[in-house]
VEXNUSE-495435 format. One record per residue: residue in three letters; x, y, z of N, C-alpha, C, CB in turn. Coordinates in steps of 0.02 Angstrom, whole numbers, padded with zeros to 5 digits, always signed. Glycine has a CB too. Example, Ala and Ser with C-alpha at 12.3 -4.5 7.8 and 13.67 -1.06 7.14 Angstrom:
residues 2
ALA+00660-00284+00390+00615-00225+00390+00660-00165+00390+00565-00224+00452/SER+00642-00112+00354+00684-00053+00357+00645+00002+00394+00704-00030+00286/
END
This chain:
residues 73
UNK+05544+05552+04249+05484+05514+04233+05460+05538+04166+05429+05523+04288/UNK+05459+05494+04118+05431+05512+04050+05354+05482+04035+05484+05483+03993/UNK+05327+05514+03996+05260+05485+03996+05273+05450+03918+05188+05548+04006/UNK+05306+05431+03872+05319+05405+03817+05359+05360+03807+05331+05439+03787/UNK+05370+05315+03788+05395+05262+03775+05459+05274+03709+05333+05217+03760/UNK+05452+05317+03671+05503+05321+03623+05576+05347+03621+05477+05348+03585/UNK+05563+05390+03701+05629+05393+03741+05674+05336+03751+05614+05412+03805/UNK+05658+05303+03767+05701+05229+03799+05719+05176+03731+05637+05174+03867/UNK+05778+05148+03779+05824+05106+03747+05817+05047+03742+05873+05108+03766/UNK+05853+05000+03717+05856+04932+03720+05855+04892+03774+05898+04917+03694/UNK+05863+04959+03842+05867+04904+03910+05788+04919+03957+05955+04929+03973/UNK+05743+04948+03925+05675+04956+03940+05661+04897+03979+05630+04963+03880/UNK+05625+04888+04064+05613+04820+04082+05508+04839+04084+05668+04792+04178/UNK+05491+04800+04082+05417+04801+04105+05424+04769+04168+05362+04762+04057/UNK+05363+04841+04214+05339+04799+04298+05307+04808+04297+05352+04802+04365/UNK+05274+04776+04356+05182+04803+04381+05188+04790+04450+05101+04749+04347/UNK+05137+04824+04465+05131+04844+04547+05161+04895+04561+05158+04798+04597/UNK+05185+04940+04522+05218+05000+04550+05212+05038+04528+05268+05008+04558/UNK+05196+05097+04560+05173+05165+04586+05227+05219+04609+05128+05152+04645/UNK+05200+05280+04587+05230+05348+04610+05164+05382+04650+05258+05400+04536/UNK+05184+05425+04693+05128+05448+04736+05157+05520+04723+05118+05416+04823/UNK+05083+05557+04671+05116+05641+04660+05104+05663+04713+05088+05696+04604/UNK+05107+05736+04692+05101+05800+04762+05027+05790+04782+05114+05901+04736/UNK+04984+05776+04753+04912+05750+04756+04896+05712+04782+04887+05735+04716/UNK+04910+05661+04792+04900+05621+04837+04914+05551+04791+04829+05635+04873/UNK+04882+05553+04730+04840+05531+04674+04915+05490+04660+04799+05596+04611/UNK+04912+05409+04665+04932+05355+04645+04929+05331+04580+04908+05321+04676/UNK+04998+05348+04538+05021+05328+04464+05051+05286+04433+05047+05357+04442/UNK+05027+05234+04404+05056+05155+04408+05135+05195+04353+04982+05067+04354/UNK+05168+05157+04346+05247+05144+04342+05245+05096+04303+05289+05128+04405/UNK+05252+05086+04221+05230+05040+04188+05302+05008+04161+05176+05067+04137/UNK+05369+05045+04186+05441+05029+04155+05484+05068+04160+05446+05018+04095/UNK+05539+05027+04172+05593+05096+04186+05656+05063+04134+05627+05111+04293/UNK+05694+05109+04158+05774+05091+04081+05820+05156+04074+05735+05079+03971/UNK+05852+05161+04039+05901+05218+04031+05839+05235+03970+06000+05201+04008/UNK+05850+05322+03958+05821+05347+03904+05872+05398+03896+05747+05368+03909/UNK+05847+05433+03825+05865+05483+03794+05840+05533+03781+05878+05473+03758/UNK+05833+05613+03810+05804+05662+03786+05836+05709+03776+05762+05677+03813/UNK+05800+05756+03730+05858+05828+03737+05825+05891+03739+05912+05839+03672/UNK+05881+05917+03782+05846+05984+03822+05907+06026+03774+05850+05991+03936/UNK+05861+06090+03767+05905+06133+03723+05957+06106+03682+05935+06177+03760/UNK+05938+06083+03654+05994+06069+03578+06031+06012+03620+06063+06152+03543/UNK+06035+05994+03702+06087+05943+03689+06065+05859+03720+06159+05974+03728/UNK+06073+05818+03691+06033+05768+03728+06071+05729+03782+06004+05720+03681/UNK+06017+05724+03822+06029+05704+03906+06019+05626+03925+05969+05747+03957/UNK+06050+05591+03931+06062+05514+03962+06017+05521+04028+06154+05491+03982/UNK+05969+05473+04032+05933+05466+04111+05917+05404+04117+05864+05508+04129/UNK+05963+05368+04169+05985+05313+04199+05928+05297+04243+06051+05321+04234/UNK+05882+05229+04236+05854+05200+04284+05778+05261+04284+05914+05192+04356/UNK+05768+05285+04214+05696+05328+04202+05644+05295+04212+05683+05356+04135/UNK+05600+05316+04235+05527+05259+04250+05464+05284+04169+05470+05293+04367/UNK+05444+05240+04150+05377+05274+04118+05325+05270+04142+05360+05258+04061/UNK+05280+05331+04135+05210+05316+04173+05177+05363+04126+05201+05334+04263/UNK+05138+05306+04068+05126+05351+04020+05054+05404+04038+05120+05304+03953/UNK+05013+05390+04085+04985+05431+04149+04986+05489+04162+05005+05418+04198/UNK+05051+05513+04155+05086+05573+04153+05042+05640+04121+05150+05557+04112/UNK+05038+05694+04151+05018+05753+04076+05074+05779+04053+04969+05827+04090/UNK+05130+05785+04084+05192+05806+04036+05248+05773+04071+05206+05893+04029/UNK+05308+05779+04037+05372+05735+04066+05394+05773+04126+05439+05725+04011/UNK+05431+05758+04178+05445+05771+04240+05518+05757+04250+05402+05734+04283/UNK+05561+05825+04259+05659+05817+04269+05669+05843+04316+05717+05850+04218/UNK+05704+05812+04356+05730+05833+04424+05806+05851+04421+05718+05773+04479/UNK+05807+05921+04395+05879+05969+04397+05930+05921+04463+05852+06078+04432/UNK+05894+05929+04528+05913+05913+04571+05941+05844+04587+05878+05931+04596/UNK+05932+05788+04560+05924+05718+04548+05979+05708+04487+05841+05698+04528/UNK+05973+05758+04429+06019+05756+04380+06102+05764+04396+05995+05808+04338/UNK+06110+05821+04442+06162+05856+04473+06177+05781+04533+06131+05946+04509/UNK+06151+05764+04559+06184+05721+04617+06213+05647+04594+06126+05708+04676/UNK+06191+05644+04501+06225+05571+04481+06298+05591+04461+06183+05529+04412/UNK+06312+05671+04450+06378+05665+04426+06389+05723+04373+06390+05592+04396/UNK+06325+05717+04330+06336+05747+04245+06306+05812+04266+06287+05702+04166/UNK+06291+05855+04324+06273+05922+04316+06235+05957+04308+06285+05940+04293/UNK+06204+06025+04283+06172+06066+04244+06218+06107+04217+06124+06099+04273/
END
C-alpha cells in the first residue's frame, strides 16, 4: 500500500467504494491500485496489483506477501 501516486505505472486503474480496515479499526478509502515501482536499498522492487491510499502516514510492505508471489527477500 503506497500513499503516493508517483510510484505507479501506466496500468494505474481508479475505484471508489473501497476500503482497507487498519489494526485500528479506522476505515481507509483505496483510491487505485496498478503495478508500481519502488526501491528498497539500492534495488527497485516491482509490486503487482499495489493499492494507493494516499491516507496513509507512511508506505506499508508486506515481506510476507512479497515472498509468497515468487520474487523473495
Amino acid at each position: 500500500m503506497l500513499k503516493s501516486l508517483k510510484y505507479f505505472g501506466s496500468d494505474y486503474t481508479r475505484c471508489s467504494n473501497s476500503f482497507v480496515v487498519m489494526g485500528d479499526g479506522v476505515r481507509v478509502p483505496v483510491l487505485g491500485y496498478g503495478t508500481a515501482r519502488i526501491k528498497i536499498n539500492g534495488h527497485v522492487i516491482v509490486l503487482r496489483n499495489c493499492l494507493y491510499i494516499p491516507d496513509l502516514e507512511s508506505n506499508l510492505f508486506s515481506a510476507t506477501r512479497h515472498g509468497s508471489n515468487g520474487a523473495g527477500c
